[in-house]
DOMI-255259 format. One record per residue (C-alpha): residue number from 1; residue in three letters; x, y, z negated. Coordinates in Angstrom, 1 decimal. Each point is the difference from the previous one (the first is absolute). Layout:
// residues N
{n:NUM; res:ALA; u:X; v:Y; w:Z}
...
END
This chain:
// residues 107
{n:1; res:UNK; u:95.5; v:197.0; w:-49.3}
{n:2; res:UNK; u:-2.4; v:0.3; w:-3.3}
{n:3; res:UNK; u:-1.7; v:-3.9; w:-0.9}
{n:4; res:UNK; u:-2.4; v:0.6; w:-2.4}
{n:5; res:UNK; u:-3.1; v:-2.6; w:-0.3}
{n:6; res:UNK; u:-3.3; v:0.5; w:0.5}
{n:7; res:UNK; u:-0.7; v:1.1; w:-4.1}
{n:8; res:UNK; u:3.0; v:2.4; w:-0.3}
{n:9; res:UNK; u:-0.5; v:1.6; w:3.3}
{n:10; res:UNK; u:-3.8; v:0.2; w:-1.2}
{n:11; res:UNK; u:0.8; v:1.6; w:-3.7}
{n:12; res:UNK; u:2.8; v:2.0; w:1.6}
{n:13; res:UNK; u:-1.8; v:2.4; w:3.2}
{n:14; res:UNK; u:-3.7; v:-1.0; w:-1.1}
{n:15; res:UNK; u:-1.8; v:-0.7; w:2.8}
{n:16; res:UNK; u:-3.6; v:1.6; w:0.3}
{n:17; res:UNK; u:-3.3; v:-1.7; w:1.0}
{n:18; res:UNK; u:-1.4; v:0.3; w:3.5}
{n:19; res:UNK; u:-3.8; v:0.7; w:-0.9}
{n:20; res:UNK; u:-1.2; v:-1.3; w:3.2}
{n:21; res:UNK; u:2.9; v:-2.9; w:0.6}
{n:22; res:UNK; u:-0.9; v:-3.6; w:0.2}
{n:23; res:UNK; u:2.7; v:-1.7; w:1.5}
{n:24; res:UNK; u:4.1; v:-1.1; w:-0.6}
{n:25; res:UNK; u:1.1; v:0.9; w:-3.0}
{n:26; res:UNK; u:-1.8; v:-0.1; w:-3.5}
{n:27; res:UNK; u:0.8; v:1.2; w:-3.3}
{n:28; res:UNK; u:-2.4; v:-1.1; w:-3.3}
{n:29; res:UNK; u:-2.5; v:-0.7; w:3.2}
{n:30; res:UNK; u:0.2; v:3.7; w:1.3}
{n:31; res:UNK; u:0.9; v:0.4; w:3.6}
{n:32; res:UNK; u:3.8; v:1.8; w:-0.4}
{n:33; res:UNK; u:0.8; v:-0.4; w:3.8}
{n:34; res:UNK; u:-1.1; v:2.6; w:3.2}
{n:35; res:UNK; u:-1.0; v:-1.3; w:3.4}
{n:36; res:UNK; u:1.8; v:0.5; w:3.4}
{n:37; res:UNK; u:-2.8; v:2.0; w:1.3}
{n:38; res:UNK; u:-3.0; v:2.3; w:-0.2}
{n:39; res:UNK; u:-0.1; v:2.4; w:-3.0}
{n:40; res:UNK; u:2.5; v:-2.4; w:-2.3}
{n:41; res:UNK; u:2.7; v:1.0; w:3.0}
{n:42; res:UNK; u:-1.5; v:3.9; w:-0.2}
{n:43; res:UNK; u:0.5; v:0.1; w:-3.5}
{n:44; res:UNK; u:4.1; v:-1.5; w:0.0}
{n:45; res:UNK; u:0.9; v:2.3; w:2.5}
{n:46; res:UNK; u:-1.3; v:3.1; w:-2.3}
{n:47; res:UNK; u:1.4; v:-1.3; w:-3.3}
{n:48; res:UNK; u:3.8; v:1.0; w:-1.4}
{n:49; res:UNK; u:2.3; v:-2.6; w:2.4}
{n:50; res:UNK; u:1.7; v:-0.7; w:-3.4}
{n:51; res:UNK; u:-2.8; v:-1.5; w:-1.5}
{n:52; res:UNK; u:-0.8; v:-2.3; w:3.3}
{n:53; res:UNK; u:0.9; v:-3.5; w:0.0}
{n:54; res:UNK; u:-0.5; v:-3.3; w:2.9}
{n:55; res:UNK; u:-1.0; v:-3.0; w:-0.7}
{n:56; res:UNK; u:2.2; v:-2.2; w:2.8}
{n:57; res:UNK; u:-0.6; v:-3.5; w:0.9}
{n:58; res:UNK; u:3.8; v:-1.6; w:0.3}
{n:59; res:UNK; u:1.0; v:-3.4; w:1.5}
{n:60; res:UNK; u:1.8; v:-1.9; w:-2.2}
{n:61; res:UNK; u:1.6; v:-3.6; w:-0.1}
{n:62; res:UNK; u:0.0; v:-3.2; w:-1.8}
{n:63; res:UNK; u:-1.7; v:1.5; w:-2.5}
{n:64; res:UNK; u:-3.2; v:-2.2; w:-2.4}
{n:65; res:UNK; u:-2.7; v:1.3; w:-1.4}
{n:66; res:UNK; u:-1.0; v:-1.2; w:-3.3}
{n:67; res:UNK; u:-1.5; v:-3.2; w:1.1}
{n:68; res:UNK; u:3.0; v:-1.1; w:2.3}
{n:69; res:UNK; u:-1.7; v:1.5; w:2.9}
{n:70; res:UNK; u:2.0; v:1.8; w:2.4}
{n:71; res:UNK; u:0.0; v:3.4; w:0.4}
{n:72; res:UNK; u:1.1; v:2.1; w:3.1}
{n:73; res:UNK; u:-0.7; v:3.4; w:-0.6}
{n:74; res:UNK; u:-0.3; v:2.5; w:-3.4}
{n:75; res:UNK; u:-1.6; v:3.3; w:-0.5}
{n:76; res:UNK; u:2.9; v:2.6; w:-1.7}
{n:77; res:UNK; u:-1.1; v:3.5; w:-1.1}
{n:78; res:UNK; u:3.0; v:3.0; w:1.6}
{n:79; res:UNK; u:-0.5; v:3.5; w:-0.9}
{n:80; res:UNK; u:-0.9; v:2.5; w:3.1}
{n:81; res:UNK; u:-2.6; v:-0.7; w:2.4}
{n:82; res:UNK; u:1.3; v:-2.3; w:2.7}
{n:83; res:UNK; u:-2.3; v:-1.3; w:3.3}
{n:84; res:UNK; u:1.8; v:-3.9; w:1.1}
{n:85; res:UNK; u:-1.5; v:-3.0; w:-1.9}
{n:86; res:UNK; u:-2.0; v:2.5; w:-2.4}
{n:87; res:UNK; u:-3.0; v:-1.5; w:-2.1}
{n:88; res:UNK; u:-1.0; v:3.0; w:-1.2}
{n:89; res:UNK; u:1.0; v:2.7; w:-2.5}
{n:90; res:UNK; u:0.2; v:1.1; w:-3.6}
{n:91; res:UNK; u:-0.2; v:3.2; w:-1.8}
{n:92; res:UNK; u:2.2; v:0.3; w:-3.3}
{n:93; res:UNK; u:-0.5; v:2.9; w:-2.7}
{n:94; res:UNK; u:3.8; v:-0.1; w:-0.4}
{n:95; res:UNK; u:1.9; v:1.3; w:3.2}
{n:96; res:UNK; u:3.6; v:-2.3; w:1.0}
{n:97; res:UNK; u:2.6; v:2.0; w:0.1}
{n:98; res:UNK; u:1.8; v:1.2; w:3.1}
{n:99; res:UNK; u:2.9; v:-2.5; w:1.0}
{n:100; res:UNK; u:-1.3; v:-2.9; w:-2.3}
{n:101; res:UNK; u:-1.2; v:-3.1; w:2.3}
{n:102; res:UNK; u:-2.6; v:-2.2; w:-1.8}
{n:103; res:UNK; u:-0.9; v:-4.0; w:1.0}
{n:104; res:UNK; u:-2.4; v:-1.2; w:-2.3}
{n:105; res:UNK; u:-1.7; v:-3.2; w:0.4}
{n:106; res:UNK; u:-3.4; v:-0.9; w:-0.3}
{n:107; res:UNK; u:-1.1; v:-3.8; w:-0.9}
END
């Protein structure tokens, strides 16, 4: 398993901007992130699978956030396009290579 953060997974496969996105995940404040649905979900399943990521919501435990407060779940990037506890999707310029599993997480 690959942990990058957030920065050096960003810098390393590029993600591109969804034009029309407006929700999850935001990069400079440009939507990066795909819906589950509707043309977002029509245009995943027609791009390269290598270049397809999921946004997962994860439980987690005893974990804080930075106020103290806790936290019981986490959204973590994988690379492919997976369907259970999905948020949505990304679309990198830079495809993952074949046998490399990716866990990058998003604060």
């Amino acid at each position: 398993m690959n942990n990058l953060t957030f920065e050096q997974w960003v810098e390393s496969f590029k993600p591109i901007i969804n034009e029309n996105g407006g929700s999850a995940i935001f990069l400079d404040d440009k939507c990066i992130s795909f819906e589950t649905y509707g043309n977002d979900l029509e245009t995943i399943k027609t791009t390269d699978a290598s270049r397809v990521w999921t946004i997962i919501e994860i439980d987690i435990d005893e974990e804080e956030d930075e106020l103290g407060e806790p936290v019981d779940s986490k959204w973590v990037i994988v690379n492919g396009c997976h369907w259970v506890n999905r948020v949505g999707y990304i679309i990198t310029e830079t495809k993952w290579q074949e046998g490399n599993e990716y866990e990058i997480t998003y604060d």
